[in-house]
Every structure is written in structure tokens, then in C-alpha cells.
C-alpha positions in Angstrom: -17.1 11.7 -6.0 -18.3 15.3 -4.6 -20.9 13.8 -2.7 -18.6 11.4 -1.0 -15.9 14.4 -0.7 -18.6 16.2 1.4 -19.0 13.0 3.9 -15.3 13.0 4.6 -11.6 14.9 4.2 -10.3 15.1 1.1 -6.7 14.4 0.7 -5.8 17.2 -1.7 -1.9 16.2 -1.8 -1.6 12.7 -2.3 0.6 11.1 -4.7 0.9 7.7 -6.7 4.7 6.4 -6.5 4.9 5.5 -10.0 3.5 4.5 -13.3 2.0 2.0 -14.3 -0.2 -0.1 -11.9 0.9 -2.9 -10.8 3.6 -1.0 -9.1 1.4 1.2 -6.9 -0.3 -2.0 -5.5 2.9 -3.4 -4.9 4.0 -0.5 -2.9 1.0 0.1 -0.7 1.4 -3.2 0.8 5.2 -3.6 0.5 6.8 -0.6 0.7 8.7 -0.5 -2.7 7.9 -1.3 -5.9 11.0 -3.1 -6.4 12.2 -1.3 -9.7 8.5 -2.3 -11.2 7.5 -0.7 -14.0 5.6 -2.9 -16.0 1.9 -4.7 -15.4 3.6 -8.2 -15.5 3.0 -11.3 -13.5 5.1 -10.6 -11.1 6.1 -12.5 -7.7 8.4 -11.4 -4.8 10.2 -13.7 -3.2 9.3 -14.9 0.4 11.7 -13.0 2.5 10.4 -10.0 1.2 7.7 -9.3 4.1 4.3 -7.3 4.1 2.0 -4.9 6.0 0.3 -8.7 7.1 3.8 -9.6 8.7 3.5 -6.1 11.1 -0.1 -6.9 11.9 0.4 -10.7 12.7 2.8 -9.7 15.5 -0.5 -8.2 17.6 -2.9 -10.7 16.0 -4.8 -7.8 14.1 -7.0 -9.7 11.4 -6.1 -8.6 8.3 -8.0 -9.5 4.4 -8.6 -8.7 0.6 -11.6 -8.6 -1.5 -11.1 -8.3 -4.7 -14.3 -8.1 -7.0 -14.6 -10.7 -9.7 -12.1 -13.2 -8.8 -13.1 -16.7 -9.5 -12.7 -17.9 -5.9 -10.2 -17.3 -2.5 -6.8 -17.5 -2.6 -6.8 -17.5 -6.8 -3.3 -16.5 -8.4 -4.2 -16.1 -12.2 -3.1 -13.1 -14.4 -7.2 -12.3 -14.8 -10.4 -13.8 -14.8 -12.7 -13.1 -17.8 -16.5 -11.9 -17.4 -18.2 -15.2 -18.3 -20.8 -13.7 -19.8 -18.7 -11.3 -22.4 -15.4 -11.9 -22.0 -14.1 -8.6 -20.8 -11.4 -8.2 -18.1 -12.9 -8.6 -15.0 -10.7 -9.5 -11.8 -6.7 -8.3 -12.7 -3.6 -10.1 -11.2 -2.0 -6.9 -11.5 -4.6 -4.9 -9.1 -4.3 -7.6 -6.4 -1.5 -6.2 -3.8 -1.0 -8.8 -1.8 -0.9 -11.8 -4.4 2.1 -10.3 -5.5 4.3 -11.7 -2.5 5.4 -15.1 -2.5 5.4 -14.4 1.8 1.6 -13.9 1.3 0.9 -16.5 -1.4 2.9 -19.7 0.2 1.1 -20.0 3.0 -2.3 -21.6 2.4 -3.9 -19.4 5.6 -3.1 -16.2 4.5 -3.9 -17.4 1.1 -7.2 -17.7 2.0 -7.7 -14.6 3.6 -7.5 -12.6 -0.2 -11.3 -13.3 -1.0 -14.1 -12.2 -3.5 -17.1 -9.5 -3.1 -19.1 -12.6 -2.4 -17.3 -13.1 0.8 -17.2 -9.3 1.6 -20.9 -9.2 1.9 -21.0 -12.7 3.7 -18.4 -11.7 5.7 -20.5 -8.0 7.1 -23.9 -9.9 7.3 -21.8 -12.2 9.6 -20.5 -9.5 11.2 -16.7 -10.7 11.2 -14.9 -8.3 8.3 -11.2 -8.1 9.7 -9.7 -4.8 11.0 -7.3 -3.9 8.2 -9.2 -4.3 4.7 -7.7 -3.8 0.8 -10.9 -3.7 -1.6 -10.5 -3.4 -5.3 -13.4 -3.4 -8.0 -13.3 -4.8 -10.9 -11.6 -3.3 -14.5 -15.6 -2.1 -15.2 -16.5 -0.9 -11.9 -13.2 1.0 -11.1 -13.4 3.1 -14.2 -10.4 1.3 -15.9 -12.3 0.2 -18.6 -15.3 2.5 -18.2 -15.1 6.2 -17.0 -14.6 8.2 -13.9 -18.3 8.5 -13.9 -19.3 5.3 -13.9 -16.7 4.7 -11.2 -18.1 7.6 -9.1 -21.4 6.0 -9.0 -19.8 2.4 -8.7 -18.4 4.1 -5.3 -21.0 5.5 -4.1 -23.6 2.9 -4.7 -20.8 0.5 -2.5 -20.0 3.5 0.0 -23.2 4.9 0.9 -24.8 1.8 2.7 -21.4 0.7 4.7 -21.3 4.5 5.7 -25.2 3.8 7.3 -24.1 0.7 8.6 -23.7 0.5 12.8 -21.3 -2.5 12.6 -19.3 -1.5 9.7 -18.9 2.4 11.1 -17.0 1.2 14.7 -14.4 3.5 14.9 -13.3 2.9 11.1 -11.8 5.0 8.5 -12.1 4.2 4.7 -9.1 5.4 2.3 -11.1 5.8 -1.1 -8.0 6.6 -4.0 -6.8 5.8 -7.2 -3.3 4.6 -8.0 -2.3 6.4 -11.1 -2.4 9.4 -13.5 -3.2 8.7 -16.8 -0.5 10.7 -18.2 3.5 9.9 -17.7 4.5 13.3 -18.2 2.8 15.4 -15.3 2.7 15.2 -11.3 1.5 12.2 -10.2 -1.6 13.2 -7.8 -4.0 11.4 -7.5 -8.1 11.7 -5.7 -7.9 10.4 -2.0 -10.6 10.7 0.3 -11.1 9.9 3.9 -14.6 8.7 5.2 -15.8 7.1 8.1 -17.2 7.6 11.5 -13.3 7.8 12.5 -13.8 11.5 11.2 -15.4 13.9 13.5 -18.1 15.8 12.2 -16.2 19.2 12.3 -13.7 17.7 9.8 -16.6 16.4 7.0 -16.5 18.3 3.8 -12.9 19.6 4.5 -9.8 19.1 3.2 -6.2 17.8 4.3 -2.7 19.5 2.1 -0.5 17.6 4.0 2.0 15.6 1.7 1.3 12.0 1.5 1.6 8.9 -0.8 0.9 5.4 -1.1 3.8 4.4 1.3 1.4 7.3 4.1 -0.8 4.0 4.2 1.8 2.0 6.0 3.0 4.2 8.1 -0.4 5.4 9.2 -1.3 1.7 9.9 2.4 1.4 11.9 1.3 4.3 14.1 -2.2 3.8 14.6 -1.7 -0.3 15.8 1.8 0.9 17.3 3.7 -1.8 14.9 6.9 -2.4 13.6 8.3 -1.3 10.3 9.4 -3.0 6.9 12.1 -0.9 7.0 11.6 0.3 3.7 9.5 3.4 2.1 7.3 3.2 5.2 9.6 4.5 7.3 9.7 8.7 7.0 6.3 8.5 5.0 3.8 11.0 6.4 1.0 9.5 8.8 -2.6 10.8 7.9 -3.1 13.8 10.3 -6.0 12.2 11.6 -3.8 9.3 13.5 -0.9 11.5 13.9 -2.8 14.0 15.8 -4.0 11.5 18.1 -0.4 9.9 18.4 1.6 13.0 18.7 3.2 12.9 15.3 4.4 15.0 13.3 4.8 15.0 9.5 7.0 16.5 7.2 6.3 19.8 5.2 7.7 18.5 1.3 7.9 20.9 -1.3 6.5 19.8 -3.9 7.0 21.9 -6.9 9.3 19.7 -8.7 7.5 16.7 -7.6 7.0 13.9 -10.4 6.6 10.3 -9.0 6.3 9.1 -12.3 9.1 6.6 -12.8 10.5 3.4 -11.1 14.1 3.2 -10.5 16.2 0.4 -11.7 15.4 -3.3 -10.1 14.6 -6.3 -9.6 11.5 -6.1 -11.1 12.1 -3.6 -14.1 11.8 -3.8 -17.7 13.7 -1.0 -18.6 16.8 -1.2 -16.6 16.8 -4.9 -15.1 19.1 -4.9 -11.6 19.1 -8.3 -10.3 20.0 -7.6 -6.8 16.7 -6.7 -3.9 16.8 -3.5 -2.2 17.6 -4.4 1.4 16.1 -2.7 4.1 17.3 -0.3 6.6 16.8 -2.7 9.8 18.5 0.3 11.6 15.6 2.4 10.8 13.1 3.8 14.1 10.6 4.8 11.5 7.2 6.7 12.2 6.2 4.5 15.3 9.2 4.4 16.7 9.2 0.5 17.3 12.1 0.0 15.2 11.9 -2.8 11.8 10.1 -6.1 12.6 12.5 -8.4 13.6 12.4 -11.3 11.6 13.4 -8.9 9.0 16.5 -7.9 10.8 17.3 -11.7 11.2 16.6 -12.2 7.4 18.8 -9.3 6.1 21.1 -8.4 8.7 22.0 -5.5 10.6 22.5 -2.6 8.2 25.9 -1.1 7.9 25.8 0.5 3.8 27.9 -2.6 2.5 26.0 -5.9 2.4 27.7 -9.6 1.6 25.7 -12.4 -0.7 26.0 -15.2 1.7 24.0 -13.1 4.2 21.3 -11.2 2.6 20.4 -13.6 0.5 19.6 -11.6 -2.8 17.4 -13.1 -5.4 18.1 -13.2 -8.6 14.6 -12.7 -10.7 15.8 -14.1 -13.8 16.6 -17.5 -12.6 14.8 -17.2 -9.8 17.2 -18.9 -7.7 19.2 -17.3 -4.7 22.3 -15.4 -5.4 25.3 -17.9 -4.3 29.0 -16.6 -3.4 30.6 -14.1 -0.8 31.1 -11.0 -3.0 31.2 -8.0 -1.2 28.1 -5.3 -2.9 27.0 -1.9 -2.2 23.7 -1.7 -2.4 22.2 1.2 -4.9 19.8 2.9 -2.8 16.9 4.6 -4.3 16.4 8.2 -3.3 13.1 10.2 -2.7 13.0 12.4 -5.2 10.8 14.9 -3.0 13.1 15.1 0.0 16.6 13.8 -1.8 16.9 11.2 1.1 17.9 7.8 0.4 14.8 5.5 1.2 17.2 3.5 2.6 18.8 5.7 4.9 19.3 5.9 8.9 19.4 9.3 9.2 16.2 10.1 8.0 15.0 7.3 10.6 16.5 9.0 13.1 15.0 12.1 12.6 11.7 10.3 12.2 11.9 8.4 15.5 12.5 12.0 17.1 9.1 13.2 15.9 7.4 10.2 16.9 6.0 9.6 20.2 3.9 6.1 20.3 1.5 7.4 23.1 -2.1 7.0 22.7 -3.9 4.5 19.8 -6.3 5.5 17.7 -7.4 2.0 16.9 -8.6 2.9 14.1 -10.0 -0.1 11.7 -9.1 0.4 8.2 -10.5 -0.1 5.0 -8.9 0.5 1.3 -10.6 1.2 -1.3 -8.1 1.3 -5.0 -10.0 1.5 -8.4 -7.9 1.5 -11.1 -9.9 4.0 -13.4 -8.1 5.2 -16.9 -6.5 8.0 -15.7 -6.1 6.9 -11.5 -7.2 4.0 -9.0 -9.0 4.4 -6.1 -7.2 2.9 -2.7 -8.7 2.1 0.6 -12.2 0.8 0.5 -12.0 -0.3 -3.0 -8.5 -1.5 -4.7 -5.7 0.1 -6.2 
């Protein structure tokens, strides 16, 4: 992990958004965990929508690899090593097979792939321009140790770093999604390699504040997309493509900083809300495009009180829609860094007033998120 810290920036202030997991994946993709905090089989409904939803809208090609699992497109909980029998592939590290939006059409389906594919898919020359790459439970130190998922990393990282195709103007995201334990701040490793990084800026490091949801918005800037209108929008960019968009983050103190819990949802164990989080399709967010529209036209224009019959909230237990026309205010959850309500318009105002949506980077990413013991590594592995 040193050796790849001195090939890149490391990101010394970057934070998981919650414990355990299967949450973190969820988020980096989604935006919210949706109240998760458990490692279950979990599915979002379909018109809950995805980092692939902003990058269809400019055709951006888009993919997962995910070592270990049996074949494309597979939806299992896990996939045994055939040999011994240990945990292998993991439902629960798999982002994108969590969203019914992802998983219900066969195309995109097909676009979440093994390591078999990976390497076909660089000696053909046609990896897509946004990646999410997770190892397996042995390689990404889950069930191993951060060692062995140090040189796991850099046995995968070092030739793709060499590679002339595969270093075009790319930057790999290597992270972890987790602390081990509950009860401290939940930082986590995060390094940035690639030829995207100028050679003045190898072996440094970056103290901006950032977190799983910095991956979305990063992406938002850099392609100049549209938001989800959740947790993406007033998320720090990476300095790299804010500089180079005319961005500007947000200083966060984080003294009292915790991430370590999910708030009550949809999705949760501990304190089961049946009603979505709806998004704020009000929200200018970090690109300053605005939210994607066919979310607005899914969940309406926000106004703080939201009706059944037009939101369409899903209830998880049954897993039917939510019929009727009663009137519901919508509990927000609140950042516990800055005290703003994810969900609120003011904070995308004030992030559409720092954005300017000049120049693109174009930067190609690729996410690496290891899910070692105590953290998972995100960006060009799997989280």
C-alpha cells in the first residue's frame, strides 16, 4: 500500500458513510444507503436510479467486474470457491446488483462481469470509461489480511499502471469501505493513481474532506451530468477534477465526525421505515445541471410535503407500492458533518453557486473497493 501511495495522492480524509458493508456499496453508486445497516439481500426498487442512469444520458460506457462471480449478470447472495468452499464472489460487495433499475434490464445486466472478462475486455482493448472492480472475500483482505490485500493490489495495479491503453487520461480510486471498529471515525485508505495525476502531485497527499458519495459527484463534474438528487449533491469533488472545473469544495470540520451509523429506512434492521427517501429534484448540485429528469418526472417536483399517489413509495415489506392519497412529510436524513439535511435545497443552492461547469477533464474512471476486515478498497477494485 506505500508503494502504490508513492505512484499517486493519497486521500488522507476520506470517509465510509456507514457500517457494515453492504451499505457503502450501495451508496457509492446510489447516493444513499437507504436506512441499510445490515449485509442482507437486499434490492431497490426500479425507480430508484443510479450513477449508470447519469452516464446513459451522454452514452458514457459504463461496467462491473467483480472477481469470482460464476458468470455476467449473476444475482446470487455468493458464490463458493469450488475448490474449498470459502466465500468467494459476495452479493453484498456488488454495488450495482443491488438496484432493481440495474438488474431488470437484461443489457445493463450484462454489463456487471467477472475478472475473466476484465482481462478479455483490456486485451481487446474495449474496457468502458467508468469502471467498479471488487476482488474477491480472499484477495480484498476480508477474509485474509491487509497484507495480503496490499500485495493482491499491487500485483493487479502495477501492470495496468504500465499499460499505454489502460493509462489514457484515467484515474483509479483504490479504497476500502469500512472501519473495522463501530465505535471510532470512520476513515478509511483512499488513494488516487493514474496518468490523470501529474507527476508533481505523485507521492503527495490530498486533506480535503471527502466520502463515498465525493465519487458521484466527481463523476457528475468531470462528464458534466446530472444529479440523483440525493447525497451526491453538496459531496466534495476530488480536487483533481474540481480544479480543472472551477469547483470549489467545502472545508468540514471534522472533529466530531463519526459516519458510523445508518439512519432509519427502508432498508434497516434496527429501526424499519417503510417509506423511500425522495430526492430533492430542486437540487443544482456540484455540476450545476440540475437532477436527471426522469427522476423529477418519477418523484415530482420537491416542495417538503410529498402525497402517496404521486411519489410512489415502496413498501419493502410487501414489496408492493404504497396505495392511497395520504398527505406525508418526508423524514429527511441530516449530514451529521455539516448539520444539512441531505435532502435540502438550500445546500443545493449554495453548491450550484460554487460550481461552474466550464472545462472537462474527461477523465476515465476506475474503482477499485476491497472489503478487507477492518476497510474495503474502492475504485479499481470493489467496495
Amino acid at each position: 500500500m506505500q508503494w502504490l501511495a508513492s505512484q499517486g495522492i493519497t486521500l488522507s480524509n476520506y470517509w465510509a458513510v456507514t457500517h457494515p458493508s453492504e451499505p457503502n456499496y450501495c451508496a457509492v453508486v446510489g447516493g444513499d444507503n437507504f436506512g441499510m445497516d445490515n449485509d442482507d439481500f437486499n434490492s431497490i426498487p426500479a425507480n430508484v436510479s443510479t450513477v449508470v442512469d447519469l452516464l446513459d444520458t451522454k452514452g458514457i460506457s459504463w461496467g462491473e467486474y467483480q472477481e469470482a462471480a460464476p458468470y455476467a449478470g449473476f444475482q446470487g447472495f455468493n458464490y463458493s470457491n469450488q475448490v474449498n468452499f470459502a466465500n468467494d464472489y459476495v452479493r453484498k460487495h456488488n454495488p450495482l446488483t443491488l438496484y432493481d433499475s440495474v438488474t431488470s434490464n437484461a443489457t445493463r445486466l450484462s454489463l456487471i462481469k467477472n475478472f475473466t472478462s476484465f482481462d478479455s475486455d483490456l486485451a481487446a482493448k474495449t474496457l468502458p470509461q467508468w469502471s467498479f472492480i471488487t476482488p474477491n472475500m480472499t484477495d480484498d483482505g476480508h477474509d485474509t489480511t491487509i497484507t495480503f490485500a496490499a500485495n493482491w493490489a499491487r500485483t493487479f495495479l502495477e501492470p495496468l499502471l504500465n499499460n499505454t491503453y489502460f493509462m489514457n487520461n484515467t484515474l483509479i480510486i483504490l479504497t476500502f469501505d469500512e472501519v473495522e471498529t463501530y465505535t471510532i471515525g470512520n476513515k478509511v485508505l483512499a488513494i488516487l493513481l493514474g496518468d490523470a495525476i501529474p507527476s508533481s502531485l505523485k507521492n503527495t497527499t490530498d486533506n480535503t474532506f471527502y466520502n463515498h458519495y465525493s465519487m458521484l459527484s466527481t463523476v457528475e463534474v468531470n462528464w458534466d451530468l446530472p444529479s440523483l438528487g440525493r447525497w451526491d449533491c453538496g459531496a466534495n469533488v476530488l480536487e483533481i477534477v474540481a480544479n480543472k472545473t472551477n469547483y470549489d469544495n467545502y472545508v468540514v470540520d471534522t472533529s466530531n465526525l463519526f459516519f458510523n451509523s445508518s439512519y432509519p429506512g427502508p432498508l434497516s434492521d434496527a429501526e424499519y421505515v417503510p417509506v423511500w427517501p425522495i430526492p430533492d429534484t430542486n437540487a443544482k448540485c456540484a455540476s450545476g445541471q440540475g437532477v436527471l429528469g426522469s427522476i423529477v418526472s418519477t418523484w415530482g417536483k420537491s416542495d417538503g410535503t410529498y402525497n402517496y399517489s404521486n411519489v410512489y413509495p415502496y413498501d419493502n415489506a410487501s414489496g408492493n407500492d404504497v396505495g392511497g392519497s395520504a398527505s406525508l412529510e418526508t423524514p429527511t436524513p441530516t449530514n451529521s458533518a455539516s448539520g444539512t439535511p441531505t435532502g435540502s435545497s438550500t445546500a443545493g443552492a449554495a453548491s450550484a453557486t460554487k460550481s461552474s461547469a466550464a472545462s472537462l477533464n474527461g477523465v476515465n474512471f476506475a474503482a477499485v473497493m476491497g472489503a478487507v476486515s477492518w476497510a474495503a478498497i474502492y475504485s479499481a477494485f470493489g467496495m
